[in-house]
VMD Tcl script that builds the backbone (N, CA, C; Angstrom):
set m [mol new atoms 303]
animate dup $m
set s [atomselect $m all]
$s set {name element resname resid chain x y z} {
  {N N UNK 1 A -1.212 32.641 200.536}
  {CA C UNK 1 A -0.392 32.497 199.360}
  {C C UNK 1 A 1.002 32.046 199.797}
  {N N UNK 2 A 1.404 30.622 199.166}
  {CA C UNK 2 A 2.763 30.258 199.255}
  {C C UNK 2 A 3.476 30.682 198.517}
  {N N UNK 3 A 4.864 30.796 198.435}
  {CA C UNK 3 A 5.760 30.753 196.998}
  {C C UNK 3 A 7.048 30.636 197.920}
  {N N UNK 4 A 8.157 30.141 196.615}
  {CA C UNK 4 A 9.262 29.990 196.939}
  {C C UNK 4 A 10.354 31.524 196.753}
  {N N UNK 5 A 11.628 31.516 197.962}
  {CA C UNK 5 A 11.973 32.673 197.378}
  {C C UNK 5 A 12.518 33.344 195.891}
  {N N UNK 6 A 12.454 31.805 195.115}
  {CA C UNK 6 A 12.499 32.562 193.623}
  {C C UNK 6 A 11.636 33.113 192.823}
  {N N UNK 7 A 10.451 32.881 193.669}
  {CA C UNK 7 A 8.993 33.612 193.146}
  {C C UNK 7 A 8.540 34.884 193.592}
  {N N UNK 8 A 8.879 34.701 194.958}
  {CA C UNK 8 A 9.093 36.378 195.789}
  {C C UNK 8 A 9.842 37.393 194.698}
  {N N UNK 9 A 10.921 36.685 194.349}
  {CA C UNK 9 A 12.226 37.283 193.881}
  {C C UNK 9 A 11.211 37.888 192.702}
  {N N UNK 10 A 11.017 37.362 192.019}
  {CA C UNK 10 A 10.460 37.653 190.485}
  {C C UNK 10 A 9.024 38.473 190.857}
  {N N UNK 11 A 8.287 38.226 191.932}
  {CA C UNK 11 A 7.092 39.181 192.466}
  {C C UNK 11 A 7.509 40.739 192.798}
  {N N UNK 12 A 8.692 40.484 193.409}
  {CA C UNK 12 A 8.781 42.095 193.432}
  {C C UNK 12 A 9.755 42.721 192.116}
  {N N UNK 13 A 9.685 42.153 191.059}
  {CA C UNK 13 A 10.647 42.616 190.236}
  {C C UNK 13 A 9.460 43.060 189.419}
  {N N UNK 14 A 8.053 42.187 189.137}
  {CA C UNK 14 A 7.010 42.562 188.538}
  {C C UNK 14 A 6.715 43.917 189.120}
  {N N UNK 15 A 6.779 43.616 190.623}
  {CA C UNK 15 A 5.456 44.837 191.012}
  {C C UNK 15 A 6.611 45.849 191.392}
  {N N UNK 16 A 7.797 46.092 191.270}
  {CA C UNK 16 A 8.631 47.446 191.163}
  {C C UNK 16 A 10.134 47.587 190.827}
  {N N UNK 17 A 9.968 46.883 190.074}
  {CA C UNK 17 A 11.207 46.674 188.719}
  {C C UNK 17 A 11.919 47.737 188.557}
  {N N UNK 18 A 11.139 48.387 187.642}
  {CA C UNK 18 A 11.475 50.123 187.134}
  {C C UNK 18 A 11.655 51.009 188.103}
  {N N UNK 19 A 10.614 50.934 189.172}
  {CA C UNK 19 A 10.851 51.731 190.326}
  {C C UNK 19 A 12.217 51.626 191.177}
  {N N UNK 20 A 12.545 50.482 191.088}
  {CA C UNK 20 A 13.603 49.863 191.873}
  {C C UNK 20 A 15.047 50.049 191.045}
  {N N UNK 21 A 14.557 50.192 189.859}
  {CA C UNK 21 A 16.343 50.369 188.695}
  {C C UNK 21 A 16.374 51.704 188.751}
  {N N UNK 22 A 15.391 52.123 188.577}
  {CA C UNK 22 A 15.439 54.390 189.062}
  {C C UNK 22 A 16.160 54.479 190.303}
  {N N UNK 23 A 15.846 54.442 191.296}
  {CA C UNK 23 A 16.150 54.438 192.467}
  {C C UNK 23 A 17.454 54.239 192.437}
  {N N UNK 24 A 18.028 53.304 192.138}
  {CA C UNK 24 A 19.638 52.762 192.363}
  {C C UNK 24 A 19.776 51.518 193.361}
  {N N UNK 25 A 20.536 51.418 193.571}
  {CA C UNK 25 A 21.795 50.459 194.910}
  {C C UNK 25 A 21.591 51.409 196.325}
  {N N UNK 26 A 21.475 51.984 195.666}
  {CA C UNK 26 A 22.362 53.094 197.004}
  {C C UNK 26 A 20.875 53.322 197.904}
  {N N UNK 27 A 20.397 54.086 196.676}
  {CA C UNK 27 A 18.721 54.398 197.659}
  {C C UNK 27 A 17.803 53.639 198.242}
  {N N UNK 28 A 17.807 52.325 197.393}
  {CA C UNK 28 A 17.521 51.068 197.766}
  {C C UNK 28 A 17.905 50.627 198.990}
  {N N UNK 29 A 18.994 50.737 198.940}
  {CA C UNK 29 A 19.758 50.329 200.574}
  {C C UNK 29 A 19.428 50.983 201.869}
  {N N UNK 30 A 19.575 52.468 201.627}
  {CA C UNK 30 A 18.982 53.243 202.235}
  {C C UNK 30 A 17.506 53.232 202.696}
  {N N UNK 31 A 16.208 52.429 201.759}
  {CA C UNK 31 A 15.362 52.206 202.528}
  {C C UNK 31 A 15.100 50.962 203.071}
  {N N UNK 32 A 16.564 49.994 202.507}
  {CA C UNK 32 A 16.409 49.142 203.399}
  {C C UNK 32 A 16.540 48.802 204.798}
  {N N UNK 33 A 18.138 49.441 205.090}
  {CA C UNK 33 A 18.174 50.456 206.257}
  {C C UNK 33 A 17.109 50.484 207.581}
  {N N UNK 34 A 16.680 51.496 206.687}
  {CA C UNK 34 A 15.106 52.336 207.609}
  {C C UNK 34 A 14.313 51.000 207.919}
  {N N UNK 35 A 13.594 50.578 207.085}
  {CA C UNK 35 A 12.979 49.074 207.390}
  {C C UNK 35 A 13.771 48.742 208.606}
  {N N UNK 36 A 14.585 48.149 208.726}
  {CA C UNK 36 A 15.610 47.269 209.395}
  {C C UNK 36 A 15.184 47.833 210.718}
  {N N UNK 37 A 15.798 49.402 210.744}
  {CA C UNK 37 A 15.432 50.429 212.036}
  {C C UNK 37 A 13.975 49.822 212.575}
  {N N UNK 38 A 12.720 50.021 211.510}
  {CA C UNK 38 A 11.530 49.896 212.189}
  {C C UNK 38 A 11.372 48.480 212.725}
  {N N UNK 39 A 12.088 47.392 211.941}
  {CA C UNK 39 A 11.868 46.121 212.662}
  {C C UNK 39 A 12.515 45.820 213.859}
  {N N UNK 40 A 13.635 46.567 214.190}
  {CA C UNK 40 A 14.176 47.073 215.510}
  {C C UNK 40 A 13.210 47.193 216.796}
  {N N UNK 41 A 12.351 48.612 215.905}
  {CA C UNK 41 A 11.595 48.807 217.287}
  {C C UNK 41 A 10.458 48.026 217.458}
  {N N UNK 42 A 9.949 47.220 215.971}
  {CA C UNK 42 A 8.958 46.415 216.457}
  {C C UNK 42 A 9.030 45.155 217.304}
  {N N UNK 43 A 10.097 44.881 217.302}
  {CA C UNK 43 A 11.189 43.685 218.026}
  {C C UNK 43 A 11.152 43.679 219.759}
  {N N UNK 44 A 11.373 44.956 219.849}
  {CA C UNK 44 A 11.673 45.755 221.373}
  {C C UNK 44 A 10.195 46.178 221.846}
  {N N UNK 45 A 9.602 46.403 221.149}
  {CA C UNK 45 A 7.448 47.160 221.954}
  {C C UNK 45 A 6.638 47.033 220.794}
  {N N UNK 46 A 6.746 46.402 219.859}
  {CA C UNK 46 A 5.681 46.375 218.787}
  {C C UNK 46 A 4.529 45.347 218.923}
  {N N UNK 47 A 3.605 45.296 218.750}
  {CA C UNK 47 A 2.610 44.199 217.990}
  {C C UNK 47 A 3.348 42.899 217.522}
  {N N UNK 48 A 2.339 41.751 218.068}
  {CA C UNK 48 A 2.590 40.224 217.003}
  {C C UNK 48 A 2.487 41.489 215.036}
  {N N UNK 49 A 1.790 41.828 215.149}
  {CA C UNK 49 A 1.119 42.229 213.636}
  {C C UNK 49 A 2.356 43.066 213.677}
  {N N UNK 50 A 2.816 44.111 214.320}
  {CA C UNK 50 A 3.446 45.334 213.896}
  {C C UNK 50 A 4.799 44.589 213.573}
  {N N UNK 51 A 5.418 43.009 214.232}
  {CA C UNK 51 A 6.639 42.952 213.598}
  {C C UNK 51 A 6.296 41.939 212.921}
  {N N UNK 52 A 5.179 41.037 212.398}
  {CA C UNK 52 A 5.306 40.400 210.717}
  {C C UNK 52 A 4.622 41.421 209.725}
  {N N UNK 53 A 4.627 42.518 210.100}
  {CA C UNK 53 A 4.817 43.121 208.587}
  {C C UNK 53 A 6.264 44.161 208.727}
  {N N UNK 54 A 6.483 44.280 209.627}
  {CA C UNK 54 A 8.072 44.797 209.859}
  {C C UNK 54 A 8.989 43.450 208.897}
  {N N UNK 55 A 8.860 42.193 209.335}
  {CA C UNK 55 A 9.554 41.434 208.810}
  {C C UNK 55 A 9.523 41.449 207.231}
  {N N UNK 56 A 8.243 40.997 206.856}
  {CA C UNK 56 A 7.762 41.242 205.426}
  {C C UNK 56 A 8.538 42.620 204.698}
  {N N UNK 57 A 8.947 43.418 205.401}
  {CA C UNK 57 A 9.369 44.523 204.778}
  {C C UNK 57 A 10.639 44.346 204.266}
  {N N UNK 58 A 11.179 43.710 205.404}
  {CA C UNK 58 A 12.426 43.767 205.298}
  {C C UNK 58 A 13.017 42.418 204.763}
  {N N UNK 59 A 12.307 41.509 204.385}
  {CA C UNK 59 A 12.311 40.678 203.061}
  {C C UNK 59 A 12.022 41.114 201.735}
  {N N UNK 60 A 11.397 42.023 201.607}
  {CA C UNK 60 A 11.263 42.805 200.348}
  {C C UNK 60 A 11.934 43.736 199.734}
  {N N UNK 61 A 12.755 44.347 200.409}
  {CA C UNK 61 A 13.746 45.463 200.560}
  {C C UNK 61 A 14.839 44.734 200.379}
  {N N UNK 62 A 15.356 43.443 201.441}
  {CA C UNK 62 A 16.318 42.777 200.807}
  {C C UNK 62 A 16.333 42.108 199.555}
  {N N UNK 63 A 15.095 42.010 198.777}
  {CA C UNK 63 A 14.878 40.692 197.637}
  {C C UNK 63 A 15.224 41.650 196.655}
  {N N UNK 64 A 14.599 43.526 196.938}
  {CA C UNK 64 A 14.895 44.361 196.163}
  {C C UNK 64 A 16.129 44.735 195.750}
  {N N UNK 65 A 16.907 44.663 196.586}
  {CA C UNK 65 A 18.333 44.892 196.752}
  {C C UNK 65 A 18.759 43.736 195.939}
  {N N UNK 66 A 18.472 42.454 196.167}
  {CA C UNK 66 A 19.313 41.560 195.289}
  {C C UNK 66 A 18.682 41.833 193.817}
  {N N UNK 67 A 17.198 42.262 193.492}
  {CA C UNK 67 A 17.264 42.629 191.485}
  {C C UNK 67 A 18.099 43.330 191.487}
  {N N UNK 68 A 18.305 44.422 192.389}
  {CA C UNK 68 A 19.201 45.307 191.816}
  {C C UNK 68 A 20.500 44.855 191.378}
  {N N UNK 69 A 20.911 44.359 192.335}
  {CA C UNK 69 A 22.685 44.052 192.015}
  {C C UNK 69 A 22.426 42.496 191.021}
  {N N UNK 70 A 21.216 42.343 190.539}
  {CA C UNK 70 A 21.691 41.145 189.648}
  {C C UNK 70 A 22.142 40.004 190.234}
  {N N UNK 71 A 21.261 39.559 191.546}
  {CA C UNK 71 A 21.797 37.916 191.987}
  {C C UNK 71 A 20.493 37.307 192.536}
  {N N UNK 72 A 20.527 36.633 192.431}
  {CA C UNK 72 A 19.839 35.370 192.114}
  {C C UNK 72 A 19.558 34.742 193.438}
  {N N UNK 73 A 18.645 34.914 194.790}
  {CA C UNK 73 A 18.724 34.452 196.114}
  {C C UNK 73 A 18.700 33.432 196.147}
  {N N UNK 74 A 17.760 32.364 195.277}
  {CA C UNK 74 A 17.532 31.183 195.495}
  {C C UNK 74 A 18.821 30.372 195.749}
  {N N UNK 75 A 20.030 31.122 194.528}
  {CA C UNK 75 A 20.609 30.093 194.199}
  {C C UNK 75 A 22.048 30.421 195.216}
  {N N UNK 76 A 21.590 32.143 195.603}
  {CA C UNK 76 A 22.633 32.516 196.702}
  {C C UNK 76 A 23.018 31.582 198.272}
  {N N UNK 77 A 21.580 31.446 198.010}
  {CA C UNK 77 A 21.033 30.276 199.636}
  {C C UNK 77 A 21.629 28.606 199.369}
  {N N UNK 78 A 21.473 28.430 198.376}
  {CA C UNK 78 A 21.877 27.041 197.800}
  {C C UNK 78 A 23.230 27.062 197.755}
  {N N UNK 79 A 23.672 27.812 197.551}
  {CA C UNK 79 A 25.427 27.894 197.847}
  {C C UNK 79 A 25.709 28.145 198.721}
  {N N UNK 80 A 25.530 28.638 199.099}
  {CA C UNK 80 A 25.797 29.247 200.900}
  {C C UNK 80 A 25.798 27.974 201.895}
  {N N UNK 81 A 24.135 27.875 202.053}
  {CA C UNK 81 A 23.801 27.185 203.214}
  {C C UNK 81 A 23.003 25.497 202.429}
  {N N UNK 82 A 23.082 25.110 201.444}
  {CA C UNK 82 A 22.744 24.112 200.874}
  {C C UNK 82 A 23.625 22.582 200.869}
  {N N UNK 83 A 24.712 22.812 201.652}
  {CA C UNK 83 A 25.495 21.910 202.241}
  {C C UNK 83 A 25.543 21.545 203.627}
  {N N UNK 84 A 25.186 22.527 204.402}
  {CA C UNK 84 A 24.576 22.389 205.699}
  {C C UNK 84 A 25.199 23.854 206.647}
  {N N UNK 85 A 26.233 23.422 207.441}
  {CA C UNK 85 A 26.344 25.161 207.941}
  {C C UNK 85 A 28.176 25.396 207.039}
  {N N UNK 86 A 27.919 26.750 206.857}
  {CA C UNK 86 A 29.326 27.044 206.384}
  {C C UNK 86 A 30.635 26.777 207.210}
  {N N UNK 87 A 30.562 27.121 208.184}
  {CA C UNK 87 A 31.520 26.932 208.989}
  {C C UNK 87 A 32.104 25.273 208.917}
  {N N UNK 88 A 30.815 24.305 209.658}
  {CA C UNK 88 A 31.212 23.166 209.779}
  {C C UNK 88 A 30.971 22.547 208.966}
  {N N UNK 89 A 30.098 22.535 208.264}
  {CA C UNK 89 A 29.295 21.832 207.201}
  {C C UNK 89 A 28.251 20.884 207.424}
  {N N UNK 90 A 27.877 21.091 209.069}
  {CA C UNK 90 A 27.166 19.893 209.979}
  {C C UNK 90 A 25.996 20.284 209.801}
  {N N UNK 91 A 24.562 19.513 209.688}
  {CA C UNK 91 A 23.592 19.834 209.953}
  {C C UNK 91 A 22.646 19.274 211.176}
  {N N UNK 92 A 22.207 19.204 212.506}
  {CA C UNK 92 A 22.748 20.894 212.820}
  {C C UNK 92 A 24.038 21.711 212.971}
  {N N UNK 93 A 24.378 22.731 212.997}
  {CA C UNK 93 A 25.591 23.271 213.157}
  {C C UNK 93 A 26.152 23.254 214.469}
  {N N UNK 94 A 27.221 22.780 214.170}
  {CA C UNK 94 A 28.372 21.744 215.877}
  {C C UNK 94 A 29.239 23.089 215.964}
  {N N UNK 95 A 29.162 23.819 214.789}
  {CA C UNK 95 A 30.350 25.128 215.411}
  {C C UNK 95 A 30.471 25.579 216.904}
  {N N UNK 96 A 31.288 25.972 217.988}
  {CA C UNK 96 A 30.867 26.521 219.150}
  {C C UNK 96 A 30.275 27.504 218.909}
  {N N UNK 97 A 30.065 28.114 220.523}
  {CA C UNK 97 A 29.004 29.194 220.923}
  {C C UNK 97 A 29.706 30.507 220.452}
  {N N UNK 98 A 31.423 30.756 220.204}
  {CA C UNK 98 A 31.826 31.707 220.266}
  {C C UNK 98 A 31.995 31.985 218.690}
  {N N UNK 99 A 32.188 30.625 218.196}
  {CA C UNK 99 A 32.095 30.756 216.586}
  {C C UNK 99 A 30.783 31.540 215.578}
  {N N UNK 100 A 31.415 32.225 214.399}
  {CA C UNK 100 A 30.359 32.232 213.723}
  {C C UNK 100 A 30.129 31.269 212.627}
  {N N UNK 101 A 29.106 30.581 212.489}
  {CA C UNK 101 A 27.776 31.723 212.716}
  {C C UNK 101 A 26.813 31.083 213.756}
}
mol reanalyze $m
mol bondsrecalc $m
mol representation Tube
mol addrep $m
């Protein structure tokens, strides 16, 4: 299954919407957090498998985090990085090594 991240976006709003507006900002974050932690250690001794669903998590947790606060990723990414890199605006990005990002 393909989709774009504005479809992700709207997939997890179907499958835990309510769950996710109960919860809050805060708690939300908090298990985003934790995710983050486990993709840590899957990073450092995990499984090919144990860190793409570590990753997957922690795309979901972040997509969750953005219903919550009411923004829009697709269009967050399109502003951001839809000109090429922020810094320089080059694609690829010519920024130095010490620069971010």
């Amino acid at each position: 299954m393909s989709m774009t991240l504005g479809q992700l976006q709207q997939r997890i709003k179907d499958l835990y919407g309510a769950k996710d507006a109960a919860r809050g900002v805060e708690g939300t974050f908090m298990w985003f957090m934790e995710e983050v932690g486990e993709l840590s250690a899957a990073l450092r001794n995990g499984t090919t498998e144990e860190r793409v669903l570590e990753f997957a998590d922690v795309l979901a947790w972040l997509v969750t985090l953005a219903n919550c606060t009411g923004v829009d990723l697709d269009e967050a990414v399109r502003r951001k990085y839809g000109g090429g890199c922020p810094g320089c605006g080059k694609t690829p990005c010519e920024c130095g090594t010490t620069d971010k990002p």
